[in-house]
C-alpha positions in Angstrom: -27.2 52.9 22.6 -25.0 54.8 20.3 -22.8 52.1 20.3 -25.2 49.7 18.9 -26.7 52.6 16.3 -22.9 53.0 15.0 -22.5 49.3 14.4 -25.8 49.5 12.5 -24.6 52.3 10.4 -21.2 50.7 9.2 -23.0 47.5 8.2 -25.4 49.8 6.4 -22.5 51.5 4.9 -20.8 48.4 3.8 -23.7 46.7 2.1 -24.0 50.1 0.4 -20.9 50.3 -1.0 -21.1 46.3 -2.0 -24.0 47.1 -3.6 -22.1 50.1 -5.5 -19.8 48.0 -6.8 -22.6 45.9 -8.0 -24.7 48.1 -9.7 -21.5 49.8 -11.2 -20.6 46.7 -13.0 -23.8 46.2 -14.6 -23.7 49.9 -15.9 -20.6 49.5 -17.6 -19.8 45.5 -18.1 -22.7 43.9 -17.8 -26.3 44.3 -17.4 -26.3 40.9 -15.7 -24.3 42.2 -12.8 -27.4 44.2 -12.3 -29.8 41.4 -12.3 -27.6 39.8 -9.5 -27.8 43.0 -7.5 -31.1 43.9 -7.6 -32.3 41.2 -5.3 -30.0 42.5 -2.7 -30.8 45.8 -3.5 -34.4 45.6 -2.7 -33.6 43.2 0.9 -31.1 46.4 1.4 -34.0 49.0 1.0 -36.6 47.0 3.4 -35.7 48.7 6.8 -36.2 52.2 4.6 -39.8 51.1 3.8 -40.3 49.8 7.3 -39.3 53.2 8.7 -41.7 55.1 6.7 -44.6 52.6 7.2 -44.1 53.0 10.9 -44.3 56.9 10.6 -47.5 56.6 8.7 -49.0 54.3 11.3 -48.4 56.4 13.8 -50.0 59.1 11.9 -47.6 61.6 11.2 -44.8 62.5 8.2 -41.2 62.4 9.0 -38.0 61.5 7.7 -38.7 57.7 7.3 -41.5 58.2 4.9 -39.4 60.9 2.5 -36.4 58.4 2.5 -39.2 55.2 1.8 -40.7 57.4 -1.2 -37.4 58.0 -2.4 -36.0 54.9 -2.9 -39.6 53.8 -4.1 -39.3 56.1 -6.6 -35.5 55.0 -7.5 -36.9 51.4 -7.9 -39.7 52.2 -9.8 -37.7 53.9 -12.6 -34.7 51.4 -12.6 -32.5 54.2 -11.1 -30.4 51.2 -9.5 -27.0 52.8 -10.0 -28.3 56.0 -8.5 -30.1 54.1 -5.3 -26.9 52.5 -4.9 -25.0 55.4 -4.7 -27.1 58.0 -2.8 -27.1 54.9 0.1 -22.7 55.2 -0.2 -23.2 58.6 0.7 -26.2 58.9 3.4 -24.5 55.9 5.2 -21.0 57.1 4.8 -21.9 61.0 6.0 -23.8 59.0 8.9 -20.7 57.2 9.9 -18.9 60.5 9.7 -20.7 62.2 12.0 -21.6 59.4 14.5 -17.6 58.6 14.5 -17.0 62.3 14.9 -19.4 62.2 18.3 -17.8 59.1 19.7 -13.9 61.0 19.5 -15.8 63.8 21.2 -17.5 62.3 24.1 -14.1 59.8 24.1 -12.5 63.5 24.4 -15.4 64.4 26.8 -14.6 61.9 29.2 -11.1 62.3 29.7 -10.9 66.0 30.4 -9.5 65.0 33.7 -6.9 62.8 32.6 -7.0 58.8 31.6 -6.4 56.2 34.6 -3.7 53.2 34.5 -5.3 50.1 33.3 -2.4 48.1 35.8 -1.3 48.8 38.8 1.1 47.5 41.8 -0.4 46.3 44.7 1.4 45.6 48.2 0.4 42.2 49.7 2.1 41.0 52.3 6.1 42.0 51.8 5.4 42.3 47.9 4.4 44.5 45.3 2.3 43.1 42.5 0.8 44.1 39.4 -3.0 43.3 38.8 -5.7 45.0 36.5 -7.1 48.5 37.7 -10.6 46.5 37.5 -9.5 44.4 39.9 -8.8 46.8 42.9 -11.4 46.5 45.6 -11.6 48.9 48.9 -8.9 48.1 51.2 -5.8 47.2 49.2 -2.7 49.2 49.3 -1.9 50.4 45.8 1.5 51.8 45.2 2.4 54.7 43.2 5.7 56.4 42.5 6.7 59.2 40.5 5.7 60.1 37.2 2.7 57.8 37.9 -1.2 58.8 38.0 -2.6 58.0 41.4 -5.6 55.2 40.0 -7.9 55.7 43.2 -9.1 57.6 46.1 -7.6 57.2 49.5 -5.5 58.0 52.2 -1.5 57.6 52.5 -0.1 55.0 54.9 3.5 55.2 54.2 5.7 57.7 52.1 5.5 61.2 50.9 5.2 62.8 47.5 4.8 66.0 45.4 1.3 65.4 43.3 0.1 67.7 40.9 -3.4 68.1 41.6 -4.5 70.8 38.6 -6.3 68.3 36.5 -9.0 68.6 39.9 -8.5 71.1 41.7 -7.1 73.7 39.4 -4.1 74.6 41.8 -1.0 75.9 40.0 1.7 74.6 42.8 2.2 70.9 43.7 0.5 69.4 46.9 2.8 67.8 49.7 1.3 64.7 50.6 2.3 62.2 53.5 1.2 60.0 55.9 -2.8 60.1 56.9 -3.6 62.7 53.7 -5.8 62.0 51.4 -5.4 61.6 47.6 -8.1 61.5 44.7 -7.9 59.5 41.1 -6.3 61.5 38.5 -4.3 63.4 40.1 -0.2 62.7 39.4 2.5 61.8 41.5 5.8 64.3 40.4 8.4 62.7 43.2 8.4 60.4 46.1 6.5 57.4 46.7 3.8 56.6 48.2 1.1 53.7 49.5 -2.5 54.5 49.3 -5.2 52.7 51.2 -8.2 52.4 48.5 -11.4 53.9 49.8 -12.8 54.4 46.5 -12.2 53.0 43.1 -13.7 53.2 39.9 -16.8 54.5 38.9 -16.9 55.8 42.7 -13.8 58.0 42.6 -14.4 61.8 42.5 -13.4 62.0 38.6 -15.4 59.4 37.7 -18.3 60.5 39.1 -17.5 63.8 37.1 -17.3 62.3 34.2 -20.5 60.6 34.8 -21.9 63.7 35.2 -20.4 65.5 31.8 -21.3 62.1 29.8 -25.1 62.9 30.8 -25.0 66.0 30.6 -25.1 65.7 26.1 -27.8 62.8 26.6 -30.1 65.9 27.1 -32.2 66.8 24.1 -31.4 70.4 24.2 -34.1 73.5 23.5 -32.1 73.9 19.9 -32.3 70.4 18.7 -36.0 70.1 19.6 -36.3 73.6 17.5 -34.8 71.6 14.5 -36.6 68.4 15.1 -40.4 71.7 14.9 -38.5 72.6 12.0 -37.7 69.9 10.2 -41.3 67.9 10.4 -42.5 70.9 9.6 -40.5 70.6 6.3 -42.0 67.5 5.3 -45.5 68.9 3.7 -44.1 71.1 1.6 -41.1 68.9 0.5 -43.4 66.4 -0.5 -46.1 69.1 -2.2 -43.0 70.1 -4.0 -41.7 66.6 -5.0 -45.3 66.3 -6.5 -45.4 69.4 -8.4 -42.0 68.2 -9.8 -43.3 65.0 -10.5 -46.4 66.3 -12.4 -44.7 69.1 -14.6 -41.1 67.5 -15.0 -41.0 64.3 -14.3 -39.8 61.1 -12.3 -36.2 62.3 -11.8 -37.2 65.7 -10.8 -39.9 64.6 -8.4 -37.2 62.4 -6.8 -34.9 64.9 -6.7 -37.1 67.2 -5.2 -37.3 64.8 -2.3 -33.5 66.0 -1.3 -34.9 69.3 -0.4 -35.7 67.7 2.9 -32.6 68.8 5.2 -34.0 67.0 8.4 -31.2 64.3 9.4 -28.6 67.0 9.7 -30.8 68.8 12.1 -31.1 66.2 14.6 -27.5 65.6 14.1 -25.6 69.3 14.3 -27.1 70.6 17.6 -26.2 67.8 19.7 -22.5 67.7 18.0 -22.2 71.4 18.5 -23.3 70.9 22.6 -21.0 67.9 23.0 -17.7 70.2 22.0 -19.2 73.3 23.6 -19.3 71.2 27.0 -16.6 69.6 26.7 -14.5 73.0 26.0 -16.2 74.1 29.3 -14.7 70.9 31.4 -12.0 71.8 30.0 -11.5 75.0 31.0 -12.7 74.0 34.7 -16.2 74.6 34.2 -18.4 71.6 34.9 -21.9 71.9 33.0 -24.3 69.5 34.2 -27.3 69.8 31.9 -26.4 70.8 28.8 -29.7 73.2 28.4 -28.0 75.2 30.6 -25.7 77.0 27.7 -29.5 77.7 26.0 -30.7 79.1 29.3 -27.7 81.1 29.8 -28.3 83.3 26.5 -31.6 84.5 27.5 -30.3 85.7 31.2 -30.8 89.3 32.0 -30.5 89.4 36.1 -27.5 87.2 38.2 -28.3 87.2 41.8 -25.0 86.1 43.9 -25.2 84.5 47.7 -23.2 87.0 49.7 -21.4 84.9 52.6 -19.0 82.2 51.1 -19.7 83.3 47.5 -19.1 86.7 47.2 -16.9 86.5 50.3 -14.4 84.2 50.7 -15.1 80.4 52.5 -12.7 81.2 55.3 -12.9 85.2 57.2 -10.3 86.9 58.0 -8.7 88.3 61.8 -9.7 92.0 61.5 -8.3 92.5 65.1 -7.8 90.5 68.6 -9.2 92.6 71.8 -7.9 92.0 75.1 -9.4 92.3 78.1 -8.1 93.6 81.4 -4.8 92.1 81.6 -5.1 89.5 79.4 -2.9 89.7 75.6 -4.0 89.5 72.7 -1.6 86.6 71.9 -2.6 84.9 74.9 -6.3 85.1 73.8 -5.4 84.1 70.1 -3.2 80.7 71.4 -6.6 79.7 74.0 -9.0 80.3 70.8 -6.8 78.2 68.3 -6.4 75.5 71.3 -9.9 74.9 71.1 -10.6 74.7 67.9 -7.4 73.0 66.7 -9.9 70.3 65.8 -13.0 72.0 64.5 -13.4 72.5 60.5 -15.7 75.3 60.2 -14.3 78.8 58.6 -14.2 80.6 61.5 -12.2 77.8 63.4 -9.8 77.8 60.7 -9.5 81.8 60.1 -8.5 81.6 63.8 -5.9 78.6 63.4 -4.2 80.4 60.3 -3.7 83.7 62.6 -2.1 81.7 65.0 0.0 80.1 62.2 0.8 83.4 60.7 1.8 85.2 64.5 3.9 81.9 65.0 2.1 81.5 68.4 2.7 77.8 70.4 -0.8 76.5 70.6 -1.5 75.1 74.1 -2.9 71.2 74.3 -5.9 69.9 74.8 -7.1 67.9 77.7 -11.4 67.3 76.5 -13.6 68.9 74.4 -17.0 69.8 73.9 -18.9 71.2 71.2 -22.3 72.8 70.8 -23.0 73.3 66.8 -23.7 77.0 66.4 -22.1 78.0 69.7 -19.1 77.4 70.5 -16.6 75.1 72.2 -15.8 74.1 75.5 -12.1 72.8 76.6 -9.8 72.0 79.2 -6.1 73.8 79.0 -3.8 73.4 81.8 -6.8 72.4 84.6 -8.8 75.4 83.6 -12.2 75.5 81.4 -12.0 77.5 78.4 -14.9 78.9 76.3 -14.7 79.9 72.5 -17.8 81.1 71.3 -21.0 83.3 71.0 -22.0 85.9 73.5 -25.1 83.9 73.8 -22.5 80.6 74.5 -21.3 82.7 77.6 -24.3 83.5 78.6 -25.6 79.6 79.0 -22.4 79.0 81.0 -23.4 81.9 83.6 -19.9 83.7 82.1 -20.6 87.6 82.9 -19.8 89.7 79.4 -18.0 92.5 80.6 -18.6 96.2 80.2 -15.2 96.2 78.7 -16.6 93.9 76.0 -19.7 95.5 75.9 -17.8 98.4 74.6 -15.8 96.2 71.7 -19.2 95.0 70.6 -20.9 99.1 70.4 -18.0 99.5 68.6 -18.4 97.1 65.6 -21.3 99.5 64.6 -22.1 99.0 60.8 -18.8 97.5 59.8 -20.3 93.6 59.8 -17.9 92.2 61.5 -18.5 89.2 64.5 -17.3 88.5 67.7 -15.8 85.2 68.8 -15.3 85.4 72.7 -12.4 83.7 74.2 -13.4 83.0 78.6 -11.0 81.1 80.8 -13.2 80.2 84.0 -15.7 83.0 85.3 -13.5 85.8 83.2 -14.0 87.1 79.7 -10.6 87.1 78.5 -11.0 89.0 75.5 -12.8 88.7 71.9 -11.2 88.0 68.6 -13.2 90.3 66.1 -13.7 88.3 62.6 -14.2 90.2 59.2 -15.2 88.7 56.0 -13.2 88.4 52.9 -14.3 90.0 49.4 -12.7 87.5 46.7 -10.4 89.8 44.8 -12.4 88.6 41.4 -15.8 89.8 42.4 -15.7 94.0 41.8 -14.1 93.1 38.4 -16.7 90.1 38.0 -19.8 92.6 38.8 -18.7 95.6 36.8 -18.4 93.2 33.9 -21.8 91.6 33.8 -23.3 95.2 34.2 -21.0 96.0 30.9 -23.2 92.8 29.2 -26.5 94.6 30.5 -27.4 92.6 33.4 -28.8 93.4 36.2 -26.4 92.4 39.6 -28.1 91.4 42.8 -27.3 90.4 46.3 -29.2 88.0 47.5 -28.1 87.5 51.5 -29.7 86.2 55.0 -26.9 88.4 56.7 -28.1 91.4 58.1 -29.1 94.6 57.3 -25.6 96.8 57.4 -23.1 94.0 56.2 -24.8 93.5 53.7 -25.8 96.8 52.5 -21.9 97.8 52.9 -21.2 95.1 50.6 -23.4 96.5 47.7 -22.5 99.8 47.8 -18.7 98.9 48.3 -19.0 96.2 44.7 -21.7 98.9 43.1 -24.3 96.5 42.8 -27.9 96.8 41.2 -29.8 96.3 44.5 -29.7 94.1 47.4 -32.1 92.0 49.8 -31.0 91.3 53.6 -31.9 89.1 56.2 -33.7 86.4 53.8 -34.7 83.0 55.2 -34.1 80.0 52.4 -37.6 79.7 51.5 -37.8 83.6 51.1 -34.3 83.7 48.8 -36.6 81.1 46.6 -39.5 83.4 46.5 -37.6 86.8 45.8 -36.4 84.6 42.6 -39.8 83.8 41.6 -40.4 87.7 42.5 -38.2 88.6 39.7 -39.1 85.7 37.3 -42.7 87.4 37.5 -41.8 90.3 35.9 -40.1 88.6 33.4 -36.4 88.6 34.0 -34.5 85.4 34.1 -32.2 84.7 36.7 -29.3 83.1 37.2 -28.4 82.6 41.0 -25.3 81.8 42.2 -24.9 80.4 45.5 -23.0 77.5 47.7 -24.3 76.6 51.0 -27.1 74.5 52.2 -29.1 77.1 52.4 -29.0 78.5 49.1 -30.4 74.8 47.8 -33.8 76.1 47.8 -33.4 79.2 45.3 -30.8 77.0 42.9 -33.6 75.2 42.2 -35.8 77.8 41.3 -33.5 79.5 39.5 -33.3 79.6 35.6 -29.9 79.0 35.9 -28.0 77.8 39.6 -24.4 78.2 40.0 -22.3 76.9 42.4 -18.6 76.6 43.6 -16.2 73.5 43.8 -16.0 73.0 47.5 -19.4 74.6 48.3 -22.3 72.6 50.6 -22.9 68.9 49.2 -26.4 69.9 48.5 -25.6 73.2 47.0 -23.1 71.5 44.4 -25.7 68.5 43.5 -28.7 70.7 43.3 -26.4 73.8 40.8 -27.0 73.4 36.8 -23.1 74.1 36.6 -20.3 73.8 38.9 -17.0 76.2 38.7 -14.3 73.8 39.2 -11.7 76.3 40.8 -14.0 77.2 43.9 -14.4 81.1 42.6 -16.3 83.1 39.9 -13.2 84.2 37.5 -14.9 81.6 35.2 -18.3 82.8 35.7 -18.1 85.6 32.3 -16.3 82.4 30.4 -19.3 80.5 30.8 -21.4 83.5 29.5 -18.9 84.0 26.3 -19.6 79.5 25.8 -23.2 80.2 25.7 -23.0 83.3 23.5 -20.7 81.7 21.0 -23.4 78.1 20.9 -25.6 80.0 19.8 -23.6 81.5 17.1 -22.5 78.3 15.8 -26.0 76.7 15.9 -27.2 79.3 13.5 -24.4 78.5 11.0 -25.3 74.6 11.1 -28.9 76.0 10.3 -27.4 78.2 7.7 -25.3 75.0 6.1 -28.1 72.9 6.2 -31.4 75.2 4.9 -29.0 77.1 2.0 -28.6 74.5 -0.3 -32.7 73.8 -0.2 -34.1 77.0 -2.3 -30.8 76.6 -4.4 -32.1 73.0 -5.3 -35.8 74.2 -6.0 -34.6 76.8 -8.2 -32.6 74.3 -9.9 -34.4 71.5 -10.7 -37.3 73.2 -11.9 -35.5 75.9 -13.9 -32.0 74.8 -14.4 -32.3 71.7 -15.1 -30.9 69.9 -12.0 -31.2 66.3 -11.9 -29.5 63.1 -9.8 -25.4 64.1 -9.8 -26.0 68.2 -9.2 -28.7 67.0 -6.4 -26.7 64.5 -4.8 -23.6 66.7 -4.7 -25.3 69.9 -3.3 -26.7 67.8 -0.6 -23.9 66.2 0.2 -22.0 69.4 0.2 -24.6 70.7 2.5 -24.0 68.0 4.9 -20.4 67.6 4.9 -20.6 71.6 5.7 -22.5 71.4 8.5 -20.5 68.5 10.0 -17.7 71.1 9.5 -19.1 73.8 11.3 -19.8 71.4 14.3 -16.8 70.6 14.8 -13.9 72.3 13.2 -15.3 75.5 13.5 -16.5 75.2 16.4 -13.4 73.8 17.6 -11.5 77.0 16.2 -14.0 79.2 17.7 -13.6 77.9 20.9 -10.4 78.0 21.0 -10.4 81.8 21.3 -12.7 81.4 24.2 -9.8 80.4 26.9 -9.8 81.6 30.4 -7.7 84.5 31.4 -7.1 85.9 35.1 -8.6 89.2 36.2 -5.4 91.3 35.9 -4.9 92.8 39.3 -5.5 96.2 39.0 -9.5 95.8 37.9 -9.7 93.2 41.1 -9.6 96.1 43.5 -12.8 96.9 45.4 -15.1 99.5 42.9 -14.8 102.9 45.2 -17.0 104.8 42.6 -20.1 102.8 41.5 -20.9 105.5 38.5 -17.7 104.9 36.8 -17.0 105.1 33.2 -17.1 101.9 32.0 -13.6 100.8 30.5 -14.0 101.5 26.4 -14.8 98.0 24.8 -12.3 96.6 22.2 -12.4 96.8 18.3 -14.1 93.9 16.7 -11.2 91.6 15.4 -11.9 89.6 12.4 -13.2 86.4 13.8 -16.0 88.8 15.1 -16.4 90.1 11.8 -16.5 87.3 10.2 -19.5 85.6 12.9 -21.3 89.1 12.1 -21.5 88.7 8.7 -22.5 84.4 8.9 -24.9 85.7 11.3 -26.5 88.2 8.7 -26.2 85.3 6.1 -28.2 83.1 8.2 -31.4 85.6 8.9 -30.9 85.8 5.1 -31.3 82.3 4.5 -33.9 82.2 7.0 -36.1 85.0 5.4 -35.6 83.6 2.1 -37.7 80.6 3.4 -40.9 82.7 4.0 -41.6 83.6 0.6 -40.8 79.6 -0.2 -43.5 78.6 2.0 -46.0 81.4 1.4 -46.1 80.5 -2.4 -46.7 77.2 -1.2 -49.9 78.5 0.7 -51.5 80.2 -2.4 -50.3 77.9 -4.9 -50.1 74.4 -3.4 -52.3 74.1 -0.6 -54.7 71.8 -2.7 -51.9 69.2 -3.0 -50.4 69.5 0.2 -54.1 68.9 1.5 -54.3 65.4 -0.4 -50.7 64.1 1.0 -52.7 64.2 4.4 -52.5 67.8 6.2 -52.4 71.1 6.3 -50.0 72.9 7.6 -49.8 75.9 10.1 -47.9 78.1 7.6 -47.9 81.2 9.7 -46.7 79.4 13.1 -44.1 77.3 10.5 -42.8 80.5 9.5 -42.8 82.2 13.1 -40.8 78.8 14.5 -38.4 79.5 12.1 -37.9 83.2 12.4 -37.1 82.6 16.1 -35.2 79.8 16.0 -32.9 82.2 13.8 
């Protein structure tokens, strides 16, 4: 669609300056240069017309019908030269912009990294080259160092070193070899290898990304339907001004008049500014899926966090291996990693890395069973071995042991879980399984409460665990023991007495309350359902990123206000101008053209500065400890440095502007409301001037 609306433009653009050169001529050879271009002048002006008919049949004033009176009234008083000219420049500032937007959603969509448009293929004994559009699942693409792996698969011969930070943020290179799997984008440092295609294209992992971050700008954001209110809302009085211009000055000033209209650039701006605001967030490893979101995320006063798997690390820890009778811990710890040397679930794998970490020889495996929630049964050395729940030894007619008894009294409020290891009839012993605070989260919640929001923990874990946890990180409050369906209703809870919430979360059962949420976050690696169903995605699986995305959304709305500065400024400097100053066609032209090219600069190079001092920087380690005292002094906030200065006083300028507007539009209620009334309506001049107070 943009693609066809940029080819437009650059025909427009080129007939326009054709037409230029035309009208030019006849100014200053001869007039009958002008009589040639006239003709083409009028076809050239058609689809103006057109537009503003259109508006007027569907019963409203917009843009189409001030551009179709304006190059009415250029016609009508033989301003050829000037029609000419003023098309150069609303086509060529068009083209600007729209060519602008393409680099930045071309920029957009390769965050991750461009893929090889050839690449080798083994068939048979050889390797050939064929077009990346040509790969189809099943062949064995070849990639060797220095190369960017061009699909998803699995390795079926060789080994490399790939650098994987593009996707998964890791700082070290991955060892890959045989029967690993590889994703698109990522880049092979040494070795070769041959990869078995099991996705290609617009199926890979980054591609489907960068699906994701191309829709994401297609949303018509809160801001630019704000300045769409604003700028019909301009119309009226552009036009009851263009009339009073027209009645006491004259043709040229009732054209010029017309220019006060700054609606294009509105409709233009906001969605710049959110394309290079979301594609700064990609970028830093933060993957916004609705662009509304950065909106969303200024008005957020309350962030509720899951506590297993978000707050906590994915994968527990060992806290401490129990023995019973004469059984070892070690021999305990190599029967429970036995069993679930084939199992993916955290606990499986917490277990596994002890093993890994004691250096312990894992016993084999003879069969395996599995109950989901349970435990596992196997067979080591002839025997039957359990690894499981209290209840999963229970089933099996496995006596728990008074010993055991006594490991599990123990626990008391610590929140920490059994895993019981049986061999036969006999309880061997229990492996006792603590969860994991990421280091990031006490320096993640102390900073949010710095911002002045409220911190919650939002958990179906019990009672003690959880409450341990909230008093450990210092949070706001807490709710235990929460079904899905009641995590979705305590959000609504709070949403009723008018906070809004953003809830962070990453399992299956957190989908419920991302949806209800204003704002759902979830973590790379979290539940399928969690990740599809969360407004935003942090790319590196944990919340360092989390205050980034806060500072994106802060800084959006900054630069929003300055497009709205650029744009409404020049508009009572052109009133006062042309009917007390004298301003006619080359002063009007240039300050609107100014106006525009400002704006476009603000979108993008400012913006593009500005973000550029939003980068992500690790917690240092000392503020990642655990927060002992909740009712700490707050660590002394940082002098203003000039760029902050400098957004504080553009920020004043814009209410300024803003305000400056009211008295425009409340002379135009006493004064003008009988002319206004015969163009076709009246406006609401109080809501008009509301709407634009809070869109300040």
């Amino acid at each position: 669609m943009l693609a066809q609306h940029e080819v437009e433009v650059e025909r427009f653009a080129r007939r326009s300056l054709g037409l230029l050169a035309g009208a030019t001529a006849g100014r200053l050879i001869n007039p009958f240069f002008t009589a040639v271009t006239l003709p083409f002048l009028v076809v050239h002006t058609v689809p103006l017309f057109r537009q503003g008919y259109d508006e007027l049949r569907e019963g409203k004033l917009g843009g189409g019908v001030i551009r179709a009176l304006a190059a009415g009234g250029m016609l009508w008083t033989r301003s050829f030269w000037v029609l000419s000219l003023s098309s150069v420049l609303y086509g060529y500032t068009e083209k600007l912009q729209l060519r602008v937007r393409r680099q930045s959603q071309v920029r957009l969509g390769s965050v991750f990294g461009e893929l090889p448009r050839r690449v080798w293929v083994r068939r048979g004994e050889q390797d050939i080259e064929v077009a990346f559009e040509d790969l189809v699942v099943g062949d064995l693409v070849v990639v060797g160092a220095g190369q960017p792996i061009p699909v998803d698969g699995r390795i079926e011969s060789g080994e490399a070193s790939i650098d994987q930070r593009a996707l998964t943020g890791e700082d070290q290179p991955a060892e890959r070899t045989v029967g690993d799997s590889v994703l698109a984008a990522t880049v092979v440092l040494s070795g070769t290898i041959a990869i078995r295609v099991e996705r290609t294209g617009a199926a890979t992992v980054v591609a489907s990304i960068e699906e994701i971050l191309n829709r994401t700008t297609d949303h018509t954001s809160e801001l630019e339907l704000k300045g769409k209110v604003i700028a019909d809302r301009t119309v009226v009085p552009t036009l009851a001004l263009a009339a009073l211009a027209l009645v006491l000055l004259g043709s040229d000033a009732g054209i010029c008049a017309l220019a006060l209209y700054p609606g294009e650039g509105m409709r233009m701006l906001g969605p710049l500014s959110l394309l290079n605001y979301v594609r700064h967030a990609a970028e830093q490893r933060i993957l916004i899926k609705d662009g509304r979101v950065l909106e969303s995320l200024q008005e957020i006063d309350t962030v509720v966090f899951d506590k297993t798997g978000t707050l906590t690390e994915t994968i527990p820890r060992v806290a401490a291996i129990h023995g019973f009778g004469s059984a070892s811990p070690e021999v305990v710890l190599g029967l429970a990693a036995a069993a679930e040397l084939r199992q993916q679930h955290p606990i499986a794998l917490a277990i596994r890395q002890e093993a890994a970490r004691r250096g312990l020889t894992v016993p084999s495996v003879e069969e395996a069973s599995y109950r989901i929630g349970l435990g596992v049964q196997v067979t080591v050395n002839g025997s039957p071995v359990l690894v499981g729940s209290r209840r999963f030894l229970v089933n099996h007619r496995v006596p728990i042991s008074a010993e055991a008894d006594a490991v599990e009294a123990g626990l008391g409020e610590s929140g920490h879980s059994l895993v019981y290891v049986a061999e036969g009839p006999r309880v061997l012993g229990a492996i006792e399984i603590m969860p994991r605070v990421r280091d990031e989260v006490a320096a993640l919640v102390k900073e949010l409460q710095a911002r002045g929001m409220a911190v919650y923990i939002l958990s179906g874990d019990h009672h003690q665990p959880t409450e341990r946890l909230a008093r450990q990180l210092g949070v706001d409050g807490f709710v235990a023991g929460t079904l899905p369906d009641q995590k979705a209703e305590r959000i609504r809870d709070w949403q009723g007495q008018g906070r809004r919430v953003c809830f962070v979360g990453d399992g299956i059962n957190d989908s419920i309350a991302l949806r209800t949420a204003d704002v759902s976050v979830s973590l790379m690696g979290a539940s399928t359902i969690a990740a599809d169903t969360a407004n935003v995605v942090l790319l590196d699986g944990n919340l360092e990123r989390l205050p980034l995305l806060f500072d994106l959304a802060k800084d959006l709305r900054v630069n929003m206000r300055h497009n709205l500065l650029a744009l409404l400024a020049p508009s009572p400097i052109l009133a006062l101008g042309i009917f007390f100053l004298g301003f006619r066609t080359p002063a009007t032209l240039l300050l609107t053209t100014a106006s525009g090219l400002v704006g476009l600069a603000n979108a993008t190079l400012v913006a593009e500065w500005r973000l550029k001092q939003l980068q992500y920087r690790p917690v240092p380690e000392a503020t990642a400890r655990p927060i002992e005292e909740p009712g700490a002094e707050a660590p002394a906030s940082r002098q203003p440095d000039l760029r902050a200065q400098l957004s504080v006083a553009l920020d004043g300028a814009s209410r300024r502007v803003v305000q400056a507007v009211k008295p425009l539009l409340e002379f135009l209620d006493d004064h003008l409301g009988a002319t206004v009334e015969a163009l076709g309506r009246q406006p609401d001049r109080a809501a008009m001037v509301d709407q634009l107070l809070r869109f300040s």
